[in-house]
N, C-alpha and C positions, 0 to 999 in steps of 0.2 A: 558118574561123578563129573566134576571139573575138565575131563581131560573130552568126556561126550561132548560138553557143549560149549567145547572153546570156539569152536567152525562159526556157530550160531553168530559169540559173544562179536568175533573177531569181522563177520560181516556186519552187524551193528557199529562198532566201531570205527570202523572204512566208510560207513555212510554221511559223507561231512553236507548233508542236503537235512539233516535232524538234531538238532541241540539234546532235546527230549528223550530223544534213542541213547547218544554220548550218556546222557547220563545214570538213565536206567541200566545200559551195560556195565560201568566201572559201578554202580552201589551193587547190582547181582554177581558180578565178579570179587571184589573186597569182599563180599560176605561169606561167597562161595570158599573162595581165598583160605580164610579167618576157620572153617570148618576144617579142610584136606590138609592145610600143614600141621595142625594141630597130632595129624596121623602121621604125615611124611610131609616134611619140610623140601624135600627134592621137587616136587609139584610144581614150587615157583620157580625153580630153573625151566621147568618147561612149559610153563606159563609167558615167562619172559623171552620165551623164542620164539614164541607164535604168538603173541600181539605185543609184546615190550615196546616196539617202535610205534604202533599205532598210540600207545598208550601216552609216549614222549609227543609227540604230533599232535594230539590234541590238547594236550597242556597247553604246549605253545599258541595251538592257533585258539583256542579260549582264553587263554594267558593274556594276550596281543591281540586281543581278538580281530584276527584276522577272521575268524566268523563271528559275525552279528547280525543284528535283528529280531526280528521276531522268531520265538524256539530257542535260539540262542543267549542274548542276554542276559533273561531273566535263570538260565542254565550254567550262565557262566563258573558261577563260584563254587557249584555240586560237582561240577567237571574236573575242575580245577583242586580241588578237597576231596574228590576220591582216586583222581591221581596220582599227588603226593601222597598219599594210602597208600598206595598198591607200590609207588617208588620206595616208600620207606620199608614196605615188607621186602623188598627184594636186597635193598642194603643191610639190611639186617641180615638176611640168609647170607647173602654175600661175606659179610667181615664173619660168620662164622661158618660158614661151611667153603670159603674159595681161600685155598692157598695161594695162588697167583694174584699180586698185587696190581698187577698190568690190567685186569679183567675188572678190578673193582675199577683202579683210577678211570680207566675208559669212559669205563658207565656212568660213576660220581660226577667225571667233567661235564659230559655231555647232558647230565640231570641239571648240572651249576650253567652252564652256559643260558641254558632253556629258562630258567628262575631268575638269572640275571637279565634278563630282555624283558619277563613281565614284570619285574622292579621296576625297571627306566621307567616303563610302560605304564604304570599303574600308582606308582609313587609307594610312601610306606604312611602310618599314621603321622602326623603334622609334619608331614615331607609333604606334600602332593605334589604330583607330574604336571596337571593340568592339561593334560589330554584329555580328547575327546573320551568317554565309555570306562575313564579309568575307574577301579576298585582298589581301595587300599587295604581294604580284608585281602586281599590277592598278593598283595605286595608285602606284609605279613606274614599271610602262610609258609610264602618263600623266603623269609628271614629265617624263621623258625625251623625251615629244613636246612641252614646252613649253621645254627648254633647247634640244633641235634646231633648234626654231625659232625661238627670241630671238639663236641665235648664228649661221644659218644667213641669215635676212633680218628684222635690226633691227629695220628702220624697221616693215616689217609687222608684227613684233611689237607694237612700239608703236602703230600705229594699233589694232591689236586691240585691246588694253586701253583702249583708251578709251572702245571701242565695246562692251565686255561689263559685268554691273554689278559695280556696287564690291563686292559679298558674293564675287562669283567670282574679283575680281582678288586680295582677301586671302589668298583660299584657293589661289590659281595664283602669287601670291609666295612663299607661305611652301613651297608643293612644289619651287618652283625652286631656292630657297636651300637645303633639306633635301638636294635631290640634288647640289647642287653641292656640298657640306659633308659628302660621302658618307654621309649617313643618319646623322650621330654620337645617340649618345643624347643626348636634353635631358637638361641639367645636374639634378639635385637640389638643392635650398638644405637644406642641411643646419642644425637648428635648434642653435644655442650653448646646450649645457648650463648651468645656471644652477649655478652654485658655491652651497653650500649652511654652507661655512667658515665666512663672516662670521655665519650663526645658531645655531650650535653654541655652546653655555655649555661 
């Protein structure tokens, strides 16, 4: 099962010299995933101790792409889409199988922190960054992992923000509201032409 060829998954993983491997690891692991909890939900607990950090690491540095190029770019968004996968099945175990609230917030922040840096990084739909490589399907999925969870378990929500800093919470409000408010463009203020009548002789 799962538990054989995590050694496998998890040296794929570690290999940040292949975009191609990243992401054939997380779509074989999500699916693998998707079959073993179905029998025992416990699995992702020991899934997320042997590769949960690699999994967070490569969010970010496909996130941010701090890897690029070729292998990677055209990788980016599959990376990044079966990661928040594999994030959200563990949040989901998490708010119901952990009593300790310290263990969820931990993990939540430090998922929030990593989705708030490819925001900046990526912009959201008619937001754009304007950076180099940015994707705003990327800046989206991770809106979407911050309304799933503000509507899905509150209170966690809330203790998160309290516990990530204030530069992150700005930038994880205003994605929230953007995607609640369907991506509308920001307004323009359009400047009132100045009548030019009253200095005409």
């Amino acid at each position: 099962g799962i538990k054989c060829s995590i050694d496998a998954i998890k040296t794929q993983l570690q290999d940040l010299q292949s975009g191609p491997r990243h992401a054939a690891a997380l779509v074989a692991l999500r699916s693998a995933l998707h079959s073993a909890i179905a029998e025992d939900s416990s699995v992702l607990s020991y899934v997320l101790q042997s590769v949960g950090f690699e999994i967070l690491q490569l969010l970010r540095a496909h996130g941010v792409r701090v890897l690029s190029g070729p292998g990677f770019d055209e990788n980016r968004v599959t990376v990044c889409a079966e990661s928040v996968k594999v994030n959200l099945m563990a949040f989901q175990y998490l708010i119901s199988a952990s009593k300790e609230e310290d263990k969820s917030v931990s993990f939540i922040s430090a998922l929030f922190e990593i989705l708030v840096e490819s925001i900046s990084f990526n912009g959201l739909p008619n937001h754009p960054s304007g950076k180099k490589g940015a994707d705003e399907t990327i800046g989206r999925m991770c809106a979407q992992v911050f309304v799933h969870v503000v509507r899905t378990a509150p209170m966690l929500f809330k203790s998160t923000m309290v516990a990530i800093s204030p530069e992150s919470r700005a930038v994880l409000e205003s994605a929230v509201r953007a995607d609640m408010s369907g991506y509308a463009a920001p307004k323009r203020v359009t400047k009132k032409k100045i009548s030019l009548k009253g200095f005409v002789r």
